[in-house]
C-alpha positions, 0 to 999 in steps of 0.5 A, a space after each residue: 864675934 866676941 861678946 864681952 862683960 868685964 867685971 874687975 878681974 873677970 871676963 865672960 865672953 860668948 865667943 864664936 871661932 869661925 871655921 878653920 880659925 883659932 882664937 888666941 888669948 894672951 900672946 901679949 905680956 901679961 900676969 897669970 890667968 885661968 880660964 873655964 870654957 864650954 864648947 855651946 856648939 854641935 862641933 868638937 873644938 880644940 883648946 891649946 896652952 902654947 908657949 912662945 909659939 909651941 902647943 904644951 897642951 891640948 884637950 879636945 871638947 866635945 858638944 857640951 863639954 867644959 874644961 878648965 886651965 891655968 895659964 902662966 905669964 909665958 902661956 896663951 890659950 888657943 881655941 881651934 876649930 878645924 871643922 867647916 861651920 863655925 864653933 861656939 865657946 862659952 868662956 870665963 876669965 879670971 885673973 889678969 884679963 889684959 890679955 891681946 884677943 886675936 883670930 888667925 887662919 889655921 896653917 
């Protein structure tokens, strides 16, 4: 479930990852972006920079952990969660928020 209030170049968004799913944000044409999550569930929660397909980074978040990153026109942000109950994230965007949302099935 994705919950989102949009305000001119932002984006907040309380977002759930279902378990053994990842969440990918702007695998579209789309300007630069940054984002601010905070993994809100009791479940470590991994969040990718991919490009054209291929993980360039990752950080794992713990319960209560917050990140930051900054995403290039060629990146996208990928929430994955491998555990058996679903995640919660918390997450700002700023900067082009014309960004495709989608939920895959973990290979």
């Amino acid at each position: 479930m994705i919950t989102l209030l949009l305000l001119g170049c932002h984006i907040h968004s309380g977002l759930t990852v279902p378990a053994g799913e990842r969440f990918v944000l702007g695998d579209n044409p789309h300007g630069s972006f940054r984002v601010r999550v905070q993994n809100t569930s009791d479940l470590p929660v991994a969040v990718q920079t991919t490009a054209a397909g291929a993980v360039v980074s990752e950080t794992v978040l713990g319960p209560g952990a917050v990140t930051r990153a900054r995403f290039s026109p060629s990146q996208a942000a990928v929430f994955v969660n491998d555990s058996d109950a679903s995640a919660q994230l918390s997450v700002h965007v700023r900067g082009d928020v014309g960004l495709s949302m989608g939920y895959t099935p973990l290979p």
